[in-house]
C-alpha positions in Angstrom: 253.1 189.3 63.4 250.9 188.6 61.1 247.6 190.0 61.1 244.1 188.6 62.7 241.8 186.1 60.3 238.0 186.4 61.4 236.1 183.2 60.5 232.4 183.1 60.1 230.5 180.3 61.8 228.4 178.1 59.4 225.6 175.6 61.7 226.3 172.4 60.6 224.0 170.0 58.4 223.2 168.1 60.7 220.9 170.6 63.2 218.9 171.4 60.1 218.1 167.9 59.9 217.3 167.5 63.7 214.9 170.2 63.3 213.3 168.9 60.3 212.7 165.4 62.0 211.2 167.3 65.5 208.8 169.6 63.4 207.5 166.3 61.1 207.2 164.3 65.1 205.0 167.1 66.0 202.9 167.6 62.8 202.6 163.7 62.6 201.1 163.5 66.2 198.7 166.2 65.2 197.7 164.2 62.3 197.7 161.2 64.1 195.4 162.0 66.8 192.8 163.6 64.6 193.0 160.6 62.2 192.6 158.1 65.0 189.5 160.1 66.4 187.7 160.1 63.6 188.5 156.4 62.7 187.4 155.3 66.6 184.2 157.0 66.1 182.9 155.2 63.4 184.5 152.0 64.3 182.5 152.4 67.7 179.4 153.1 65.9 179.7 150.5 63.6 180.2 147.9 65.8 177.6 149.0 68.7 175.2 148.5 65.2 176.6 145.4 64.5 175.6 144.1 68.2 172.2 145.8 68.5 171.0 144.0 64.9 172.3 140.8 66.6 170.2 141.1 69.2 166.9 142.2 67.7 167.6 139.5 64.5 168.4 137.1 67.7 165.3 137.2 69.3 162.9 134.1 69.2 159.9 135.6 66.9 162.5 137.0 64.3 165.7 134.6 64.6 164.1 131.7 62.0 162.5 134.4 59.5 165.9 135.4 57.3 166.1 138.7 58.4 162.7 139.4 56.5 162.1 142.9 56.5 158.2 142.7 56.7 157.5 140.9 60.2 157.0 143.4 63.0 160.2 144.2 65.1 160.5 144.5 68.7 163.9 145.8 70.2 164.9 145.1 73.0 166.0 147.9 75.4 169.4 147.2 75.2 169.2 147.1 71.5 167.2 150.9 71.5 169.8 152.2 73.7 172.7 151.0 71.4 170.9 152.5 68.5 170.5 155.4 70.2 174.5 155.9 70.4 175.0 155.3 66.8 172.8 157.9 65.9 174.6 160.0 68.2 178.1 159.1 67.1 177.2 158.9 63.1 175.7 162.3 63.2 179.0 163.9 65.1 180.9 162.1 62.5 178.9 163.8 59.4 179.0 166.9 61.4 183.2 166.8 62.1 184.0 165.0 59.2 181.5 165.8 56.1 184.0 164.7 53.4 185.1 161.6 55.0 185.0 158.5 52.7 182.7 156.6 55.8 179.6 159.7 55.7 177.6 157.3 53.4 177.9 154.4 55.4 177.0 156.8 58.5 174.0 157.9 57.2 172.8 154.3 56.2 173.4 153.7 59.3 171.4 155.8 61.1 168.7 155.1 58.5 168.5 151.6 59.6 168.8 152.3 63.0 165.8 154.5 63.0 163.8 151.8 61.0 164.7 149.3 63.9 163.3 151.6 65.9 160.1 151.7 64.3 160.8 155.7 63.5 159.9 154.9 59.9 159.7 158.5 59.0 163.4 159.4 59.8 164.5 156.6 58.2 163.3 157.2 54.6 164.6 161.0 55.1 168.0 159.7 56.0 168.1 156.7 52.9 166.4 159.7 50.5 169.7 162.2 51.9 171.8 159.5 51.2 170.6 159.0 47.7 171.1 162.3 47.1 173.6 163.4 48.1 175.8 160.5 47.3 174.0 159.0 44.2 177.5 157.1 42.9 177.9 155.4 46.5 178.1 152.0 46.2 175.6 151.5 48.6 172.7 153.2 47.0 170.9 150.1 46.0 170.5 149.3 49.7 169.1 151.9 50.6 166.4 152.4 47.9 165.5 148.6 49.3 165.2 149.9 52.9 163.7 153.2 52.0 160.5 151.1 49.8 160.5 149.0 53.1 160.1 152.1 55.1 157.6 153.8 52.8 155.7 150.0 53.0 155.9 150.6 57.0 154.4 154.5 56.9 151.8 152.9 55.4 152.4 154.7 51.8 151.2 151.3 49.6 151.8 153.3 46.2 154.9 155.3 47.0 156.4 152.0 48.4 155.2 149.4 45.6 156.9 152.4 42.8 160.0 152.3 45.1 160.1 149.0 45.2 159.2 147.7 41.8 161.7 150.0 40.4 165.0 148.8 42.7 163.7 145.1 41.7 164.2 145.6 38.1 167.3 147.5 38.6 168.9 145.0 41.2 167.6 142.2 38.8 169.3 143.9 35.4 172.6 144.6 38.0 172.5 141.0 39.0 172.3 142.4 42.4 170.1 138.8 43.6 170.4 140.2 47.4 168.6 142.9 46.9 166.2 141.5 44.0 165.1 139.0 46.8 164.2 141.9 49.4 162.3 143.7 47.1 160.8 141.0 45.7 159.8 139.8 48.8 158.2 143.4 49.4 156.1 143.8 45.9 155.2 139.5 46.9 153.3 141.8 50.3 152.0 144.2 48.2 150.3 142.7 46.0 148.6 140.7 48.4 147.5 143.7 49.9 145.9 144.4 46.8 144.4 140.6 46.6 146.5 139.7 43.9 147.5 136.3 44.4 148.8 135.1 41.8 151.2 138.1 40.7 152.2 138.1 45.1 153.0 134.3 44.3 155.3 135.2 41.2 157.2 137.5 43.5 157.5 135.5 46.1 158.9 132.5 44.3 161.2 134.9 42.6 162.2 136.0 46.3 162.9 131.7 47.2 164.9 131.7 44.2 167.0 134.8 44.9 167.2 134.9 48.4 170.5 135.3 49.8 170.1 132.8 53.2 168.7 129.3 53.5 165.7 130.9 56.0 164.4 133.3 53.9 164.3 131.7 51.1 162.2 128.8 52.9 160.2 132.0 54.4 159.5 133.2 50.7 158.5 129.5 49.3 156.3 129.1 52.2 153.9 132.6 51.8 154.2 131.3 48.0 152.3 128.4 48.9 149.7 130.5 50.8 149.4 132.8 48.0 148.5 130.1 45.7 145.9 128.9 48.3 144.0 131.8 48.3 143.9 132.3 44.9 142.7 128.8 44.3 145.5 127.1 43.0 145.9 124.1 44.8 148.7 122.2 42.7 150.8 125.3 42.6 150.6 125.5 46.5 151.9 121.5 47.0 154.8 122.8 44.5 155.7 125.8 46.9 155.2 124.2 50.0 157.6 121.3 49.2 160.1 124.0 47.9 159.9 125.4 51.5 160.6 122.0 53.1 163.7 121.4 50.6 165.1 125.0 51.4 164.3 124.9 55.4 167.3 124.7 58.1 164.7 125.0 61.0 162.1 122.6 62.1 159.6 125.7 62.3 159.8 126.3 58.8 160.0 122.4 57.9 156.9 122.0 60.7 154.4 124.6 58.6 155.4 123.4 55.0 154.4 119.9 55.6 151.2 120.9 57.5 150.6 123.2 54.4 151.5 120.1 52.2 149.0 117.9 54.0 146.3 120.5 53.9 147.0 121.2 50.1 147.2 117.0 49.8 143.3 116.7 51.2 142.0 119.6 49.0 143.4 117.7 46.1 141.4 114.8 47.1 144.2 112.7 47.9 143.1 112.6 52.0 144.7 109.1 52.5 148.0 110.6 51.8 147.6 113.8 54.1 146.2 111.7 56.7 149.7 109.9 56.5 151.6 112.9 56.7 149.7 113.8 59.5 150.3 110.6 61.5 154.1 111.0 60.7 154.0 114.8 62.3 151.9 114.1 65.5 154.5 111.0 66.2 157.0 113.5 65.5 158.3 114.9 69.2 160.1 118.0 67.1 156.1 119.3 66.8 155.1 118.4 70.1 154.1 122.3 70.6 152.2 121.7 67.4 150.4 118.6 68.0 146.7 121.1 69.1 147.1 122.6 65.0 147.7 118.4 63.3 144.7 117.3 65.3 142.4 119.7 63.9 144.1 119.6 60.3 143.3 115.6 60.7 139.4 116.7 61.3 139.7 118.9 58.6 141.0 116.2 56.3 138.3 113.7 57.5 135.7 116.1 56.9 137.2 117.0 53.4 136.6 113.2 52.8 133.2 113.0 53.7 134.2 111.1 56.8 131.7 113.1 59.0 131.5 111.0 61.8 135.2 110.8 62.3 136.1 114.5 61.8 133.2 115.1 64.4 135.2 112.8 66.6 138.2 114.3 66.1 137.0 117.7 66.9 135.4 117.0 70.0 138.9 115.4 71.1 140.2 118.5 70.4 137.8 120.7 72.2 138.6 118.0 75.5 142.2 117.8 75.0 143.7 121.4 74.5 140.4 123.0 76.6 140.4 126.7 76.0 143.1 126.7 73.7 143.7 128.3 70.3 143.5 124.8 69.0 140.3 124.2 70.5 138.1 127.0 69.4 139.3 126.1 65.7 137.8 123.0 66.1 134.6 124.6 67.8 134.4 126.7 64.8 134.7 123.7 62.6 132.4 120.9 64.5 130.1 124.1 64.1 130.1 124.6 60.1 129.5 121.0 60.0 127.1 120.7 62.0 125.3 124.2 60.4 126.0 123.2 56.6 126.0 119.9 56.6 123.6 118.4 58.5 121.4 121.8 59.1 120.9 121.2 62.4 121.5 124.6 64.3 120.6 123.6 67.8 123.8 121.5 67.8 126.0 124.3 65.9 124.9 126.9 68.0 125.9 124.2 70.7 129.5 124.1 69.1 130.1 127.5 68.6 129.0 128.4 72.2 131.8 126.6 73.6 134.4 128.3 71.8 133.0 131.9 72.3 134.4 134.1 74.8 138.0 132.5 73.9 140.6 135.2 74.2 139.9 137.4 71.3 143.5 137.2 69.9 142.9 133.6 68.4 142.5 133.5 64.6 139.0 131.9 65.1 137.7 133.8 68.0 135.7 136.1 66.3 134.6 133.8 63.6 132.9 131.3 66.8 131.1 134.5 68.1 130.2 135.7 65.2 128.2 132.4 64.3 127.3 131.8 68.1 125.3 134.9 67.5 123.4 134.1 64.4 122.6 130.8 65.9 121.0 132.6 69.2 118.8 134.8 67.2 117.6 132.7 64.9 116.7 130.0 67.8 115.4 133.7 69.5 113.4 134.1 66.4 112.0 130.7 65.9 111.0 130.2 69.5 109.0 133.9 68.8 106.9 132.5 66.1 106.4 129.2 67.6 105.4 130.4 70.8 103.4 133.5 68.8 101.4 131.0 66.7 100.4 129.0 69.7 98.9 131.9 71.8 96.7 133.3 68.9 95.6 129.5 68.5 94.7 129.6 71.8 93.3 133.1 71.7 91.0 132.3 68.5 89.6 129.1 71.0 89.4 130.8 74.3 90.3 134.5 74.0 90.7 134.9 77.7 92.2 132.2 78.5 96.7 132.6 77.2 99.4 132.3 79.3 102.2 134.5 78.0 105.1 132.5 79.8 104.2 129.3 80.3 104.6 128.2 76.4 107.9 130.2 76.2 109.6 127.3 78.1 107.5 124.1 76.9 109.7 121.7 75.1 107.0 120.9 72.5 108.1 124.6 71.8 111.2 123.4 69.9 111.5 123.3 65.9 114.0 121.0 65.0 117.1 123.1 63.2 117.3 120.6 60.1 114.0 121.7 59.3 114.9 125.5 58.8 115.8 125.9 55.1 112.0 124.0 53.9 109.7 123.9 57.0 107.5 127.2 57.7 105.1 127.5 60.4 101.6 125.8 60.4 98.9 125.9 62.7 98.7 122.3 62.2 102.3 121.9 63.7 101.8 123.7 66.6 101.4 122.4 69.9 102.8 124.0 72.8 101.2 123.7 76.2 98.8 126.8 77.0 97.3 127.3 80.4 94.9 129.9 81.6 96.0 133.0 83.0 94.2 136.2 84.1 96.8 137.9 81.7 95.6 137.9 78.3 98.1 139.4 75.5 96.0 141.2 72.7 95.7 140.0 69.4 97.0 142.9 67.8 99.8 142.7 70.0 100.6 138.7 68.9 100.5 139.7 65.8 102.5 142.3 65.5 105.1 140.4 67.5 104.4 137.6 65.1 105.1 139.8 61.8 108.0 141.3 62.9 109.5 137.6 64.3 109.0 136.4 60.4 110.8 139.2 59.0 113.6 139.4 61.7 114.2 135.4 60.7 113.4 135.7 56.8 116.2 138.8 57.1 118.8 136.4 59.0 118.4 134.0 56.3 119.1 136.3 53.6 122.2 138.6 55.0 123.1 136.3 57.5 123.3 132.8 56.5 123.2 133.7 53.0 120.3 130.9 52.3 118.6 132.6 49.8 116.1 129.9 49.1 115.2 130.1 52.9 115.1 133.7 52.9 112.4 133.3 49.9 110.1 131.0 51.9 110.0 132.8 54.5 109.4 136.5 53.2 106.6 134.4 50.9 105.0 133.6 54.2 105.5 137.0 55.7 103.5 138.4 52.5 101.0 135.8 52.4 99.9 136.1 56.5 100.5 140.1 56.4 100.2 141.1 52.9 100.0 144.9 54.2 102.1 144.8 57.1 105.0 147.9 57.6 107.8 144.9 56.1 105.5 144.5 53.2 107.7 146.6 50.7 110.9 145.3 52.1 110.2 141.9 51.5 108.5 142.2 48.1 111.9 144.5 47.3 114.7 141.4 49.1 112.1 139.1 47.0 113.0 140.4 43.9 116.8 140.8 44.6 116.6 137.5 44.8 114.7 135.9 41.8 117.4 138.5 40.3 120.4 136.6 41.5 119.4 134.2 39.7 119.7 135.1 36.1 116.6 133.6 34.8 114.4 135.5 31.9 111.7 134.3 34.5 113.1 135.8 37.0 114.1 138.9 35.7 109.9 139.0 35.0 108.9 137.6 38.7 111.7 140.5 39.8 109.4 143.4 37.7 106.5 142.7 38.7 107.4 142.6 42.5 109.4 145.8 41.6 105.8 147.2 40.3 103.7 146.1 43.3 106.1 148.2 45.4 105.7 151.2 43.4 101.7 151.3 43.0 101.0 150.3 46.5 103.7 151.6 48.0 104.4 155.0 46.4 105.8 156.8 49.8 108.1 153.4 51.0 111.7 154.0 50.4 112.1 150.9 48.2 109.3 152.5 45.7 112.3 155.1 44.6 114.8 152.5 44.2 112.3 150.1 42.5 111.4 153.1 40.3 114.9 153.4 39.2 114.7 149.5 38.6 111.7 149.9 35.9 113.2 152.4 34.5 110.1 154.6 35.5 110.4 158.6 36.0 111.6 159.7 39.4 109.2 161.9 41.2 108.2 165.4 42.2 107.9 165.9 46.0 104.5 168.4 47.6 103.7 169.0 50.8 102.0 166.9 52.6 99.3 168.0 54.2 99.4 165.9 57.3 102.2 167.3 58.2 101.4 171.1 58.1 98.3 170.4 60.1 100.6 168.6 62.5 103.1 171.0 62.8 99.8 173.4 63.5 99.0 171.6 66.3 102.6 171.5 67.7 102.0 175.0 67.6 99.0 175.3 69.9 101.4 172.7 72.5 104.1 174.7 72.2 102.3 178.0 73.5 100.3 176.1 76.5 97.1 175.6 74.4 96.8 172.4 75.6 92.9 171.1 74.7 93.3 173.1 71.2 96.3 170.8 71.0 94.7 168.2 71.3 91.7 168.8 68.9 94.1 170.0 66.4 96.2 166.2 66.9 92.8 164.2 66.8 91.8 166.4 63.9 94.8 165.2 62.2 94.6 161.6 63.3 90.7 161.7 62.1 91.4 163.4 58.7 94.6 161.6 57.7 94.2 158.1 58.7 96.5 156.5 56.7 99.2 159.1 56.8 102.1 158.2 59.3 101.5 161.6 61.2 98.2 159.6 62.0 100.0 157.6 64.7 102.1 160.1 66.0 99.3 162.7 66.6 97.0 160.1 68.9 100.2 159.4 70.3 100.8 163.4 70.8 97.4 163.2 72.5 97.8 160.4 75.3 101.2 162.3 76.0 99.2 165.7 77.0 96.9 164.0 78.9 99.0 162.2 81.0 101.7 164.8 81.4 100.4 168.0 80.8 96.4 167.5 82.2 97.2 165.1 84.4 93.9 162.5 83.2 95.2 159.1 83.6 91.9 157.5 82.3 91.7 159.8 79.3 95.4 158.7 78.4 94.9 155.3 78.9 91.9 155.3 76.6 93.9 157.3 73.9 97.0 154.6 74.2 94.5 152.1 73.7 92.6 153.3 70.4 96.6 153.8 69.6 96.9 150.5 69.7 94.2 149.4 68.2 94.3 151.4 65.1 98.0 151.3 64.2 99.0 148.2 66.2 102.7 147.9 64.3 103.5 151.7 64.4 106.5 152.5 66.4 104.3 154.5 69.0 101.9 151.6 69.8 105.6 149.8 70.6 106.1 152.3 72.9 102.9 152.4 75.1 101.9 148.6 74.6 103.9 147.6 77.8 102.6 149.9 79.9 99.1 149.9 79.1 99.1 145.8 79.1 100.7 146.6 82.9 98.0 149.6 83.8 95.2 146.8 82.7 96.8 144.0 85.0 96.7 146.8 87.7 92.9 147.5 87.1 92.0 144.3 87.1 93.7 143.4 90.8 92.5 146.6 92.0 88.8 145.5 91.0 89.1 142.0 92.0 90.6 143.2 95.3 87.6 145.4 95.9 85.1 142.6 94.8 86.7 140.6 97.2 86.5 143.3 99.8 82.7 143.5 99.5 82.4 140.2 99.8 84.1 139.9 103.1 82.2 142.7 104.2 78.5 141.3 103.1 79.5 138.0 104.6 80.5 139.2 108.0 77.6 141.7 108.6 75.3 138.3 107.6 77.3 136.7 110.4 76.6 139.5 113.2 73.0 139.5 112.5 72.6 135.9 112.6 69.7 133.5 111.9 67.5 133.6 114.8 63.9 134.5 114.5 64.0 134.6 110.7 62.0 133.5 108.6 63.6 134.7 105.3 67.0 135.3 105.0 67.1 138.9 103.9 69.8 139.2 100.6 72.6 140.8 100.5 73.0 144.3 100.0 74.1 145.6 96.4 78.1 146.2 96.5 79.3 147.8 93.7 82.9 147.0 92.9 84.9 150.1 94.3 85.7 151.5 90.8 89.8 152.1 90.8 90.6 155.6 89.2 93.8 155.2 87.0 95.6 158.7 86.7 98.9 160.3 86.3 99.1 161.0 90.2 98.2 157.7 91.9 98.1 154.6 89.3 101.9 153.3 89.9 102.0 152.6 85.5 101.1 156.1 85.4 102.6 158.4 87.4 104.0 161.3 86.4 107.5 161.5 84.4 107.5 157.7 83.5 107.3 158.3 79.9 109.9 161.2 80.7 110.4 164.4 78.3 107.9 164.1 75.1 110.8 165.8 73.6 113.4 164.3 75.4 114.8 162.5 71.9 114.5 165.7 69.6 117.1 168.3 69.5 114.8 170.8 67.4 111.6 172.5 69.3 109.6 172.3 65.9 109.7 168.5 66.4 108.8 167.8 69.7 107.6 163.9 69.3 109.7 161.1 68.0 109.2 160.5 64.4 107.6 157.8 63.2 109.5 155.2 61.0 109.7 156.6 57.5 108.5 159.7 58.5 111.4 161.7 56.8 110.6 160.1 53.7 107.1 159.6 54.0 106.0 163.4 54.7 105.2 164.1 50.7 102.9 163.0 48.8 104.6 161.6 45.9 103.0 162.8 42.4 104.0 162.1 38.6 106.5 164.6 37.5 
């Protein structure tokens, strides 16, 4: 037999294989599913971005604009909530996948997606990460165009225009014309933020030339043309705004650079052309919702013609036609300049500008129509003043007893006629309103206070508010030649000389020193005399005590501590031995406060407010009492006429009950004295208690317990040569 063979068992080649192929299957769904997951992520984010940027570049304020970066963007609430997810999504992708060939294109994303968002601060940290940490991406010079945007948007002008200036010449040496056009487009803003015109128009055409869509590049051309209108270029403007109507695929672009061609057109003298191009647009149905803006350009270019009665026309059409519109109060405004500049008649501009005033304040000219509505009220407030001033103290130097103080106020004769304002300045001679008697005189002192503070007020509106110098001048002449001393004395001799200045004369420059020097000598304790000082080149001054006022402050003392009639001797003392000091005031003032509210005399505090009055009759105190011892006299005089009445009635009905029978003489009447009315703190309804309130209601400090008088801060030292 032979013997047994033992064979060893060898797997075959082909299971090695099998297993091979079922451990790559596994591995390669592993890989797979990982691979597709990270893919799906930012394909998901990518294209929710795509769709929100649709949507906000869809909408109708932002659709025709290019995708400019510098209007104002308003996402929608979809569109937020889509950005909102591909913040999400990008930052689990950086987080999971942080060497992934996509994590620059992740983090732009969520840059821009925080700028659409208006989150301008996490957008420039995300564009500055990028940059960093990816400076050889291919998409840095994006992101140093949205970052400068961004910086522009945090308000940062000087971080942005660096940003910006820098990625234009970089862009512009790459040949990069995109994103030369965006930042030029931002350096064209930020000049003009810095009222450069003519370098933001350099930019911006730079931006037309470059820009990488029809839109924008229209967009660019057009604020080019407005750049060269405000600085003054006119011919360079027509240029731009025709380049905007060549590049323009949408009529809102086309509609604005032909208006800004017609406009251009009639400041280049050429109106019969822009009136033509104005036709051709208001015929145009395209510009229908435009037709309100063409009507008032076509008064504009009238008026630019000298064609005054048609532009009036036209702008009074406009005022009917689009009522209450945008449209409407720019012609208000308009039909008011010309009225105001060119025929000077203010009762009629004031009429103009008060129809457009109270528009809603959102329209460009809204606050330009109330603005001159209310210069045009006070000076008509103002005129009406001096009028009705100089009338009443011709009447009171004829028949001192005898003004009216309201009838005159509403006489037509009252009027001054607008066109007269820049020459005509009052004269008696002119005046004529209608004064009838009254048992209500108004003092002297009083009209002419009134009177001297109505001249300034005007000569002052004049000067800073209708900048008409030469008006200004005539009038503060007339305020120095009627009150040469008055409180507005120094003011007006100072304005005066500000502006014979202006006027770069050696003539003036000598009228100008000499005012300068009036001011100083009899003015030395006015706040203009330090200023004009400083003018004439003169030494500035050493400040002492003044007197006055430690004596006043003595007497604040005694009130202060209940020592009421020491007070009061102390304040008169004060008043008596500083007359002309402007604690003089304010002590008689301190006076008729104690005795109406601390000693209770009435009649004593009347008598005080009078000499108050009387002796400083443009202080700031004898303001301050003159109304209510004008209405305490009208209350005498009732009560005395009432009583005199009384005793008439009386006498003439005990004559009655005795009759006439048997008598031979009828006897006369019995004396009546008029029942004498006592005016005091406690019964006079002018002077009760309390109705001037706290003496130191207005001071915060017990050492000051009156209100100061004006200047007094500057006034309480006597000034002295150093």
């Amino acid at each position: 037999m032979g013997a047994l063979r033992v064979v060893r068992y060898n797997p075959p080649l082909y299971l090695a294989l099998l297993l091979l192929v079922l451990l790559l299957a596994f591995t390669g769904c592993v890989v797979g599913d990982f691979l597709g997951a990270y893919f799906n992520t930012y394909y998901n984010a990518s294209t929710l971005f795509n769709q929100a940027e649709e949507d906000i570049w869809g909408q109708p304020d932002t659709k025709l604009s290019g995708r400019n970066l510098l209007i104002d963007l308003n996402a929608s609430a979809a569109a937020k909530t889509k950005l909102t997810t591909v913040v999400v999504k990008c930052s689990k992708l950086l987080q999971d996948h942080p060497d992934s060939k996509f994590v620059d294109d992740a983090l732009l994303m969520i840059g821009k997606a925080f700028f659409y968002q208006g989150d301008f601060t996490g957008a420039d940290r995300k564009f500055k990460e990028l940059l960093t940490t990816y400076p050889q991406s291919g998409l840095v010079m994006e992101a140093r165009v949205w970052m400068a945007y961004a910086e522009y948007k945090e308000k940062n002008l000087d971080r942005a225009e660096a940003s910006a200036k820098q990625v234009y010449e970089d862009a512009k040496q790459a040949g990069d014309r995109a994103n030369e056009a965006y930042a030029a487009m931002l350096m064209g803003r930020i000049r003009a933020d810095r009222l450069d015109y003519q370098g933001s128009c350099s930019y911006y055409m730079v931006a037309g030339e470059e820009g990488g869509n029809a839109d924008l590049r229209a967009t660019a051309y057009l604020v080019a043309g407005d750049m060269s209108v405000a600085g003054s270029d006119s011919a360079q403007a027509l240029k731009m705004y025709t380049a905007a109507e060549k590049e323009s695929r949408n009529y809102v672009i086309t509609y604005h650079a032909l208006l800004g061609e017609a406009t251009t057109l009639s400041r280049l003298g050429r109106g019969g052309k822009a009136l033509d191009l104005l036709t051709s647009m208001r015929h145009n149905l395209n510009y229908k919702e435009f037709w309100g803006q063409v009507d008032v350009e076509t008064g504009n270019a009238y008026r630019r013609m000298g064609n005054y009665p048609f532009a009036i026309q036209q702008y009074q059409y406009v005022d009917t036609a689009y009522a209450r519109s945008e449209w409407a109060v720019a012609a208000d405004y308009h039909l008011g300049l010309l009225w105001e500049k060119i025929y000077g008649d203010f009762d009629s501009a004031r009429v103009a500008y008060g129809r457009g005033k109270g528009a809603n304040a959102q329209f460009t000219f809204a606050p330009l129509v109330s603005a001159r509505y209310d210069l045009m009220t006070r000076y008509a407030t103002y005129r009406k003043a001096i009028q009705l001033d100089d009338s009443l103290l011709i009447v009171a130097a004829n028949a001192p007893a005898q003004i009216d103080t309201g009838t005159a106020a509403g006489s037509k004769s009252d009027t001054v006629q607008p066109a007269q304002a820049d020459s005509k300045l009052p004269s008696q001679d002119t005046v004529h309103a209608a004064v009838k008697p009254s048992t209500a005189p108004v003092p002297v002192d009083t009209l002419h206070a009134r009177l001297e503070s109505a001249i300034n007020e005007l000569a002052t509106l004049f000067y800073a508010g209708f900048s008409l110098p030469d008006s200004a001048e005539a009038w503060f002449d007339t305020l120095l030649t009627r009150y040469p001393n008055g409180p507005n004395t120094p003011r007006a001799w100072y304005v005066h000389a500000q502006i014979v200045t202006s006027r770069d004369t050696v003539a003036g420059k000598r009228v100008a020193d000499s005012l300068y020097s009036c001011i100083v000598q009899n003015f030395p304790q006015s706040e203009f005399a330090t200023v004009a000082r400083r003018k004439l080149g003169l030494p500035p001054v050493v400040a002492t005590v003044d007197s006055a006022e430690v004596e006043y402050h003595q007497a604040e003392e005694l009130l202060l501590k209940g020592e009421y009639q020491s007070a009061i001797d102390s304040f008169l003392a004060v008043s008596k031995a500083h007359p002309r000091s402007p604690f003089a005031s304010r002590a008689q003032y301190a006076v008729g406060w104690l005795y109406e509210e601390k000693l209770l005399l009435g009649d004593s505090a009347l008598t005080t407010y009078r000499n108050l009055i009387k002796n400083y009759p443009s202080s700031s105190y004898a303001a301050l009492v003159r109304p209510r011892v004008e209405a305490a006299d009208l209350e005498l005089r009732k009560a005395q006429e009432e009583a005199a009445e009384e005793a008439k009635k009386k006498a003439a009905e005990e004559a009655k009950a005795k009759g006439n029978e048997g008598e031979l003489k009828k006897p006369a009447p019995p004396s009546v004295e008029p029942k004498r009315t006592s005016v005091d703190s406690t019964e006079h309804p002018v002077f009760q208690r309390g109705r001037l309130g706290r003496i130191d209601e207005a001071e915060d400090s017990v050492r000051t317990r009156f209100p100061k008088p004006p200047g007094a801060d500057s006034a309480n030292v006597r000034q002295v040569p150093r």
